[in-house]
C-alpha positions as CSV (number, residue, x, y, z in Angstrom):
1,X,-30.9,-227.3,-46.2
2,X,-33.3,-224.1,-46.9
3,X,-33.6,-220.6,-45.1
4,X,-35.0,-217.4,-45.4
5,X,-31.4,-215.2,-45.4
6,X,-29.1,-218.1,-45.8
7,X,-29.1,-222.2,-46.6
8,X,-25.8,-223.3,-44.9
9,X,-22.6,-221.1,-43.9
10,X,-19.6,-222.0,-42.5
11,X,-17.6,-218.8,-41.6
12,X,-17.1,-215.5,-43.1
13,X,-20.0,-213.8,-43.7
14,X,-21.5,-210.6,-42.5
15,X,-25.4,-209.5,-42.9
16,X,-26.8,-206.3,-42.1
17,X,-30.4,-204.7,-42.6
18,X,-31.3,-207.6,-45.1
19,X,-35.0,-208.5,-45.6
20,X,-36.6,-211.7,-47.6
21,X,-40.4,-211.1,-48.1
22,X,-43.0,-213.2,-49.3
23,X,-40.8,-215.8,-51.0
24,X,-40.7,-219.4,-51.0
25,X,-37.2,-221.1,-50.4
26,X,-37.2,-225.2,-50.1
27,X,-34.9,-228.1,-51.4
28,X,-35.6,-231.3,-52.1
29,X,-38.8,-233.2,-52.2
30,X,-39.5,-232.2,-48.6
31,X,-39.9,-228.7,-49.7
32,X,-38.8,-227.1,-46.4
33,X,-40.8,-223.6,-46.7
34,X,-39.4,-220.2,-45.1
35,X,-41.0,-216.9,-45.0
36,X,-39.1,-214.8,-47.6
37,X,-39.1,-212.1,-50.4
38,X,-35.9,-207.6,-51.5
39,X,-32.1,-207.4,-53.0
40,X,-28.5,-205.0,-54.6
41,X,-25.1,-205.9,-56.3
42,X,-20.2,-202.1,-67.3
43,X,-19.1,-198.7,-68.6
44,X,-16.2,-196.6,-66.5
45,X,-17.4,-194.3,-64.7
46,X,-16.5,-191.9,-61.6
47,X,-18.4,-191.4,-58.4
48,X,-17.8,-189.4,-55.9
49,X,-16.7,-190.8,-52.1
50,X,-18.7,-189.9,-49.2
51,X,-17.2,-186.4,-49.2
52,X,-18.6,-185.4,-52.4
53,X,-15.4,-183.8,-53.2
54,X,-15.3,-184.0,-57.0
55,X,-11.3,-184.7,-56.3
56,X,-11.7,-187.9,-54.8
57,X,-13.3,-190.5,-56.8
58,X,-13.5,-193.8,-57.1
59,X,-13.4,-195.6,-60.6
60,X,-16.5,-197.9,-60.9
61,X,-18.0,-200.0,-63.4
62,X,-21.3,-198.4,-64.0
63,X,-24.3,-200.6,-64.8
64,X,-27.3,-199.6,-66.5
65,X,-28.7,-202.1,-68.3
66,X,-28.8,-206.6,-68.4
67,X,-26.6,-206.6,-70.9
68,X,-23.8,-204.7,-68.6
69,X,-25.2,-206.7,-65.3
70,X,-24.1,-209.7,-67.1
71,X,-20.9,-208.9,-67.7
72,X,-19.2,-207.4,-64.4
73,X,-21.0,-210.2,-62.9
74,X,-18.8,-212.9,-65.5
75,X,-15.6,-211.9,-64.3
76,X,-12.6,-211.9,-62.7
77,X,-11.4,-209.1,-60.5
78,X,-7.7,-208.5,-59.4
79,X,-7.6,-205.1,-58.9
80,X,-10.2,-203.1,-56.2
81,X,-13.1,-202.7,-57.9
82,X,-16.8,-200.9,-57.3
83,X,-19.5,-201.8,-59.5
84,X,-23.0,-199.3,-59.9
85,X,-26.1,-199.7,-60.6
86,X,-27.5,-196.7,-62.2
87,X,-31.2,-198.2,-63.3
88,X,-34.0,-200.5,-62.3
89,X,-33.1,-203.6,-64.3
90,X,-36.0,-205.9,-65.7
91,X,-34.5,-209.4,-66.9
92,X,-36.8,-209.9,-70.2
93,X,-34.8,-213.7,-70.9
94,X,-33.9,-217.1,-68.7
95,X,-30.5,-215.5,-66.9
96,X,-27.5,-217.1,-67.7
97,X,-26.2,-217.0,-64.3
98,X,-21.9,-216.2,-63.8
99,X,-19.5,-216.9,-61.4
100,X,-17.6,-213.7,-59.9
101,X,-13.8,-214.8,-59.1
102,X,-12.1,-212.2,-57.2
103,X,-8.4,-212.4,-56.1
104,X,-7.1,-212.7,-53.1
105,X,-7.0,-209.8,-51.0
106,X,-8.9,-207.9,-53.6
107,X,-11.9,-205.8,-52.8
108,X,-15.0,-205.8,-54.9
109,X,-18.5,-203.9,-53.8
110,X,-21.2,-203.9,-55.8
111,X,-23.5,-201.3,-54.7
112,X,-27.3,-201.4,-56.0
113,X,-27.9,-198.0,-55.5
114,X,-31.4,-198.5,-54.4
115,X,-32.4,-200.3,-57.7
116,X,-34.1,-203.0,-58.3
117,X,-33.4,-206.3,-60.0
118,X,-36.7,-207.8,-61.1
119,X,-38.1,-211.3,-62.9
120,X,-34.7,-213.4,-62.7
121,X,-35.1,-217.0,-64.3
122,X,-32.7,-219.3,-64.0
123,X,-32.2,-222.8,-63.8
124,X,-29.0,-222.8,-65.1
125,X,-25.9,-224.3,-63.1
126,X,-22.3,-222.9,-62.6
127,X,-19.8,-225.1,-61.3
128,X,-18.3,-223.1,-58.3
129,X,-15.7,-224.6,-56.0
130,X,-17.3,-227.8,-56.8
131,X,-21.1,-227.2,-56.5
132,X,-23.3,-226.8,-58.9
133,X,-24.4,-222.8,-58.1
134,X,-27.3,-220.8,-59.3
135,X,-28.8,-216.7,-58.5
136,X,-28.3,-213.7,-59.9
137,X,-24.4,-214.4,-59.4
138,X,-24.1,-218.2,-59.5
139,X,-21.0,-218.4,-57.1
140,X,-17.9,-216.2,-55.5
141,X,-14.9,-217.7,-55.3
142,X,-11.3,-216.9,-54.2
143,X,-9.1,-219.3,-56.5
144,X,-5.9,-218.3,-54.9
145,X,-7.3,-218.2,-51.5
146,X,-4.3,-219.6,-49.5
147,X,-2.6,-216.4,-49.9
148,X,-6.0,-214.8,-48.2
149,X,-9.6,-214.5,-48.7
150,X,-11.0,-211.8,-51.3
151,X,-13.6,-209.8,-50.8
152,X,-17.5,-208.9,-51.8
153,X,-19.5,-206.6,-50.8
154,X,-23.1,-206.5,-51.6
155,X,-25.4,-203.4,-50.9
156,X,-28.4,-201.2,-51.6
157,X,-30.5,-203.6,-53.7
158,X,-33.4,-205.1,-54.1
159,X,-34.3,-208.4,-56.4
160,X,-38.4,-208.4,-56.6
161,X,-39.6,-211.6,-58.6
162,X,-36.7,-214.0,-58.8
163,X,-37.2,-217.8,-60.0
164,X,-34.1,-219.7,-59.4
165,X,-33.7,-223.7,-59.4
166,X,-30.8,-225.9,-59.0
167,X,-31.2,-229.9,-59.5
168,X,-28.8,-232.4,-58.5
169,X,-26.7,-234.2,-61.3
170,X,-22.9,-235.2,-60.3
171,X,-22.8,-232.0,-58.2
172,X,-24.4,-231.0,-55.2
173,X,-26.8,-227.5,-56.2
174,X,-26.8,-224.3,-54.4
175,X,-29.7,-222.0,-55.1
176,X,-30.7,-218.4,-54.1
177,X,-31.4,-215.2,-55.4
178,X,-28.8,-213.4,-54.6
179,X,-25.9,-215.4,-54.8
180,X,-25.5,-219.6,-55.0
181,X,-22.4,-220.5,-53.0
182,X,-19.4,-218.4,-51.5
183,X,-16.0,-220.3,-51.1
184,X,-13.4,-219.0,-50.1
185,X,-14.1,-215.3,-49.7
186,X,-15.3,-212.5,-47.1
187,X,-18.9,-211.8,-47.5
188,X,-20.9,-208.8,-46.5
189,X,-24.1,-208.5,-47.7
190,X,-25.8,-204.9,-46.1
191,X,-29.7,-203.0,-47.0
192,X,-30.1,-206.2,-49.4
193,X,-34.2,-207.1,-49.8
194,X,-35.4,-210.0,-51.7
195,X,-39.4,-210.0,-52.3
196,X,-41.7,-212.2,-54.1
197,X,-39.3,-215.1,-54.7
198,X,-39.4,-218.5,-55.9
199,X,-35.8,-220.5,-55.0
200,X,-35.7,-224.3,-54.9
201,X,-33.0,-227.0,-54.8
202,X,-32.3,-230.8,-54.7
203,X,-29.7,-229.9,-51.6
204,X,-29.2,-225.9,-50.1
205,X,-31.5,-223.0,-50.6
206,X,-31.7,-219.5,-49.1
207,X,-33.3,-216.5,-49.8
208,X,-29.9,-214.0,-50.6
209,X,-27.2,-216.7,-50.2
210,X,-27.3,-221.0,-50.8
211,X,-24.2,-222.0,-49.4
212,X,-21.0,-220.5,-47.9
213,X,-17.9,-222.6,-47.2
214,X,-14.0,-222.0,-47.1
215,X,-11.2,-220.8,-44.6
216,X,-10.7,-216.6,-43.8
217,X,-7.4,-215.5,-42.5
218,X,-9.4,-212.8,-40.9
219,X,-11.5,-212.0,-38.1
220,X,-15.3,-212.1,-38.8
């Protein structure tokens, strides 16, 4: 299945103020086209909350460079967690694309701050939940789900220029530019704009998310 926003999705996810611009999403050989193309998501750091009261901060991994994107987005989080973009980010090299693994009832945002992601590459598979997952951030999962969903939140970016392909193998590919598949785990993507964008895949492909599947013990 292809879309502009989203391939496939079960339950559990949110969208707000998202926009895919000139971009080409298909899967298969049919090469289902959809009108697509802007996108957001590490040292410590400390930001201030909405206040601006220097008193109340929030600790946040703070990401200026590839280098740093690629690690808070190879992780695992158990513990609340904001992550920052601080620059424009230009991927010079094929991305090795990560899975994020947050716990359950653990909070993660990752807030692009207006900043762009630009030229992601990547044909490179993660196995996720049991597809084989590919984007910026190959896959989200919740590993411990049955004790509730964790939680992403994705905001304020853009991703201008992304190439991303998924082929089928022994599993069944999820491709975007945002993020491959979501399992298990409450989703909200807000102010997220893909442009220019090249996704395929031999099954699901979407312009910000592939495929979302998995059970919420919450109210969407």
């Amino acid at each position: 299945d292809a879309g502009g926003i989203a391939g496939a999705i079960i339950a559990g996810t949110t969208f707000a103020n998202n926009s895919v611009k000139d971009a080409k999403v298909y899967y298969s050989t049919a090469k289902n086209y959809a009108s697509a193309g802007e996108i957001v998501s590490g040292r410590t750091g400390f930001v201030p909350d909405s206040t601006n009261n220097a008193t109340n901060v929030t600790v946040a991994n703070i990401v200026s460079n590839a280098d740093e994107l690629s690690a808070v987005l190879d992780a695992t989080y158990n513990t609340d967690t904001m992550i920052l973009l601080t620059n424009d980010i230009a991927l010079s090299d094929e991305w090795d694309s990560h899975a994020l693994n947050i716990s359950s009832n653990v909070s993660v945002i990752i807030d692009g701050n207006g900043k762009t992601v630009s030229e992601l590459t990547t044909s490179t598979t993660t196995n996720v939940a049991g597809f084989a997952s590919n984007g910026l951030i190959s896959g989200v999962n919740t590993p411990d789900y049955p004790n509730g969903p964790g939680s992403l939140i994705v905001k304020n970016l853009t991703i201008e220029n992304a190439n991303v392909s998924s082929t089928y193998e022994s599993l069944l590919p999820a491709s975007a530019a945002l993020i491959g598949s979501v399992n298990n785990t409450h989703l909200t993507v807000e102010d997220v704009t893909v442009t220019g964008a090249n996704i395929s895949s031999d099954f699901y492909a979407g312009g910000l998310i592939g495929y979302v599947q998995g059970n919420y013990n919450e109210d969407i």
